[in-house]
Every structure is written in structure tokens, then in C-alpha cells.
N, C-alpha and C positions, 0 to 999 in steps of 0.2 A: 361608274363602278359600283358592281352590291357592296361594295366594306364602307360607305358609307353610312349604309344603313347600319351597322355592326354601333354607330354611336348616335342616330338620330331615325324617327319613325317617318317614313314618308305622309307629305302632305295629300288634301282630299284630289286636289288638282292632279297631283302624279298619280295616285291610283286611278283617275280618272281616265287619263292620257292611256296608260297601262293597259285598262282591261274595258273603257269605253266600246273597243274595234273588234269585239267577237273573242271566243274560244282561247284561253294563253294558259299556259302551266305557269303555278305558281311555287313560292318558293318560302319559307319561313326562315328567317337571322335566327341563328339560337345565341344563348348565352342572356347577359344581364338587359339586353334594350327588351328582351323577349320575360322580361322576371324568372329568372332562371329556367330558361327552359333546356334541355338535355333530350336529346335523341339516342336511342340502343339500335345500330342498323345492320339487320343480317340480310347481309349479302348472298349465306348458301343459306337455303330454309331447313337442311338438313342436316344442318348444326344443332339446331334445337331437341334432338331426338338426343343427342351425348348430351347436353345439358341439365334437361330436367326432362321426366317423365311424362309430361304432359303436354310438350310442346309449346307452342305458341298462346294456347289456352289456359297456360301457368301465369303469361302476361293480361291476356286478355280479360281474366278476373277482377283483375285491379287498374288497369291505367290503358289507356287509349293506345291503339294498335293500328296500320295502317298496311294493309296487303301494297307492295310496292310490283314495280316491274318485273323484279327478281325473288324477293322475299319481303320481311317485315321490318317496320321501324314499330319502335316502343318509345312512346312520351312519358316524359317526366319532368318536374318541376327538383331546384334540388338547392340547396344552400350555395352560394356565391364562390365560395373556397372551394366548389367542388364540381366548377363549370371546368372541365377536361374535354380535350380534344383529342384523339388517341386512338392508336388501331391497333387490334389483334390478330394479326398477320396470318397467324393457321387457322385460328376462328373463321377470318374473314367476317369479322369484327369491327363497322365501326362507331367512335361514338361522338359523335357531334355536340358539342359544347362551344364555348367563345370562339368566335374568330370563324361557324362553323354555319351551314348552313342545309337545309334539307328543300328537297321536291317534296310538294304534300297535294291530297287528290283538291282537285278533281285532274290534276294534270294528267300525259297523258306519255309513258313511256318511249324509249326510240323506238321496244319493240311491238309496240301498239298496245302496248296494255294499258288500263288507266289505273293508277293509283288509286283505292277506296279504303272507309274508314271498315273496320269489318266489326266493331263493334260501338257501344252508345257510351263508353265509359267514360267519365271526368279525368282528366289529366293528375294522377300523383304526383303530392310531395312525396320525395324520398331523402326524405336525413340522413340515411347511412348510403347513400349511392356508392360511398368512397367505397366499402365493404364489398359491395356489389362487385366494385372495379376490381379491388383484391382477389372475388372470386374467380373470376376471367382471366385474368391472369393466369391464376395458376390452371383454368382450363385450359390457353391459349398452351402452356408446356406440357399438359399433358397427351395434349391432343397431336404434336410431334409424335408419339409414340403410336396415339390410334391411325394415324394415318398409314405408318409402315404396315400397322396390325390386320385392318380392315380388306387390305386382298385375299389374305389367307383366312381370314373369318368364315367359315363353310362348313357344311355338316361332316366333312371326313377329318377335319381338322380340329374340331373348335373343342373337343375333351383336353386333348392337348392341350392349346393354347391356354384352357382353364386353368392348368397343374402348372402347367410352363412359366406363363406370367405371370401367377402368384409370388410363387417363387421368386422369379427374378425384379418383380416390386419389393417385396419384401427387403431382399437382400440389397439389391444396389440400390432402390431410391429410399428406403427408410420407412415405405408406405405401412400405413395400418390397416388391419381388414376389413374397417369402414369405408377407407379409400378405395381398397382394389376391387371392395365389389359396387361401390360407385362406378366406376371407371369398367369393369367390367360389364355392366348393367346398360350400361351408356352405350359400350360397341354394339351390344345384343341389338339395340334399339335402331342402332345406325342401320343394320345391315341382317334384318330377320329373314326366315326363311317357313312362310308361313304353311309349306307343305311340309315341314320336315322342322317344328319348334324346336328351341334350346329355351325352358321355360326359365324364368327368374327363379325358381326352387332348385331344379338343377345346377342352377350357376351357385347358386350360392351352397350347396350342398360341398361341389366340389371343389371352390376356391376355400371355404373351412377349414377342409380336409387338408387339402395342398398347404396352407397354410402355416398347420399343426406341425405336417411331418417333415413340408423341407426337400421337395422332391429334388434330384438333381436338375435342376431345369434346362442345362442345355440338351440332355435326350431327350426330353420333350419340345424344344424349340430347333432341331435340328435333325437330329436322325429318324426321330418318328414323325418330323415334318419331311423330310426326304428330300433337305434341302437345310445348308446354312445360313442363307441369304437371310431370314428374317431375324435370324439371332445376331448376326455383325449388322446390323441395321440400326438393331434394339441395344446394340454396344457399342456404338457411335454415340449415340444420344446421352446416356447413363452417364451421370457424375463420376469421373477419374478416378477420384479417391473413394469410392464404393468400397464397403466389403468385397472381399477376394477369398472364401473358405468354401468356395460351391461343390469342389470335387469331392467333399466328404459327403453329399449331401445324401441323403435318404434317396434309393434308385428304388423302382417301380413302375412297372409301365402302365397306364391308364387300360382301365377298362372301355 
């Protein structure tokens, strides 16, 4: 069984035995036998576009990267308290710490791809990883919502959506306008339409605005979508005890 490597380093002899007979995928223990080592493993690559602006290339600056079968894994080294094992289920998120272990290249995927390093970086420490995990999290809830969001993301709809979901952040989740047009910013990225932009100026133009005055957001999320289903979607999700004063709210139909 690999969990005993989880408390002892294999001898010359066993790697010998190992990888002596040609070609094998190998495998790295994370956690304390590894000096804290810590894996970030995206499983959809197209999660990184809602996260940060720059992709994969936001990790790749700093700490060693690895193009997997599927997506990427990100190394890091991190204090002992803060070797976490743990998934983020809508991210499709995992993170590999004690008890944990990863495929690392030159292996060689089921679906024939080979694992490589894609960049020459030295492996980070990171002290605040725990911060890090705190952020993802609250990606992992919010991204419940981009998910219902991201069908109707399209150029006949997406004015709306801007006025609409301000609004209804504001109101039921408490959000600030730094958040929504994070979170806003983030769908843009998932899901562009590079014949037909919704620029990052526009967005942020119009979530200000919506912001300001409060639009009614269910005619925006309903009847000028021509359809209810994305609003009882988006009011499944929303905290119970939300704000409930929408019907006063400032009415306006988007330009």
C-alpha cells in the first residue's frame, strides 16, 4: 500500500525494483514526509478564468505548475497546521495535503496525455495558504450561483443580467460593489463572446449604476429574460433570511 509511504521514504532498492523495468507513472505523498508539500488541483481549467484574471499564469509567476491530463496542479510548500486535504465541489477543486497524494510528469494520463512541468519555477512557501483556502471557499459558494448564471450569459441577455444581479447581490447576499463586480467580471471571462464584447468598462459602468439606484431586479431577471426559471434558481440558493423590500425597488428597463 502507498500510505505507507505517508510515514517513511522509500529505500534505493525499491525505487530500483520500481522504475529499473522501463516507462511507469509516478506519483508524489504530499503532506509532512514531503516538508509540507501542498497541491491546488483544477480539475476544470475553466475555473481559472472566474477566479483571477489571468489564469493559470497568476500561478505560474510564482510557484511550479504542472499541465495534468485534465487541467493544472499548483505546488506549494506551506506550514505543517496547514497540510489540508479537502475539495471544492462546484470549483471542482482539489487540494492535496496529508494523507494525499498526486500523479506528477513525466506520467502519463488514461487519456494519453502526458503530465509536464510548464514552467521552471521553484516550489513556494506559502504562510498564509490557510487565506488562500478561505478564498475558495467563498469562490466554491459563489460559483453555485455562476453556474445557474452562465447559460443565459449571451449578448441578448447579458444588460439585464448586469441591472438584475446587482440588484439581487446587493439585496439578498449583503454583497459590496467590489464583490459584484468581481463575481461579475469573472462570468464575463468564463463565457466571452469575442464577436459581439461586453467590455470590462461596460460591466462595470452598468453594475454602479444598478447598484446606485436599486433596480427592481425581478423584471430584469424574469420578464425581460422571458422566462422565470433563472430567478427561482437564483432564489433557491440566496440565504432565507435575506432582505425582502424588492417590490419598492427603483423600475427601469435597461437600455
Amino acid at each position: 500500500s502507498w500510505k505507507q509511504y505517508q510515514e517513511r521514504k522509500p529505500t534505493n532498492q525499491e525505487l530500483h525494483e520500481w522504475f529499473d523495468r522501463g516507462d511507469k507513472n509516478i506519483a508524489i505523498v504530499c503532506g509532512r514526509i514531503s516538508r509540507g508539500f501542498v497541491v491546488v488541483d483544477f480539475d476544470d481549467p475553466s475555473i481559472l478564468a472566474f477566479l483571477v484574471s489571468e489564469g493559470i499564469e497568476t500561478f505560474a509567476e510564482k510557484t511550479t505548475v504542472v499541465r495534468t491530463g485534465r487541467g493544472y496542479q499548483v505546488y506549494y510548500r506551506v506550514p505543517e497546521s496547514q497540510l489540508k486535504t479537502m475539495r471544492f465541489e462546484n470549483l471542482k477543486i482539489d487540494i492535496k495535503g496529508e494523507a494525499s497524494y498526486v500523479v506528477a510528469p513525466p506520467s502519463i494520463h488514461k487519456n494519453g496525455r502526458r503530465y509536464e512541468f510548464i514552467n521552471n519555477k521553484d516550489i513556494e512557501y506559502n504562510e498564509n495558504f490557510d487565506k488562500f483556502l478561505e478564498v475558495l471557499e467563498q469562490k466554491d459558494y459563489e460559483f453555485k450561483y455562476a453556474k445557474v448564471i452562465l447559460p443565459y450569459w449571451e449578448p441578448s441577455k447579458r444588460n439585464y443580467l448586469d441591472n438584475g444581479l446587482t440588484v439581487f447581490f446587493k439585496i439578498k447576499e449583503n454583497w459590496s460593489l467590489e464583490k459584484i463586480l468581481e463575481f461579475m467580471l469573472g462570468i464575463n471571462r468564463m463565457k466571452p463572446f469575442p464577436e459581439d464584447p461586453h467590455t470590462e468598462s461596460e460591466i462595470i459602468a452598468k453594475v454602479k449604476n444598478a447598484y446606485e439606484k436599486e433596480y427592481n431586479y425581478k423584471k430584469f431577471l424574469s420578464k425581460y429574460l422571458g422566462t422565470d426559471e433563472l430567478l427561482k434558481q437564483l432564489e433557491s440558493i440566496a440565504p432565507k433570511n435575506a432582505r425582502n423590500d424588492d417590490e419598492n425597488l427603483y423600475i427601469c428597463r435597461a437600455s
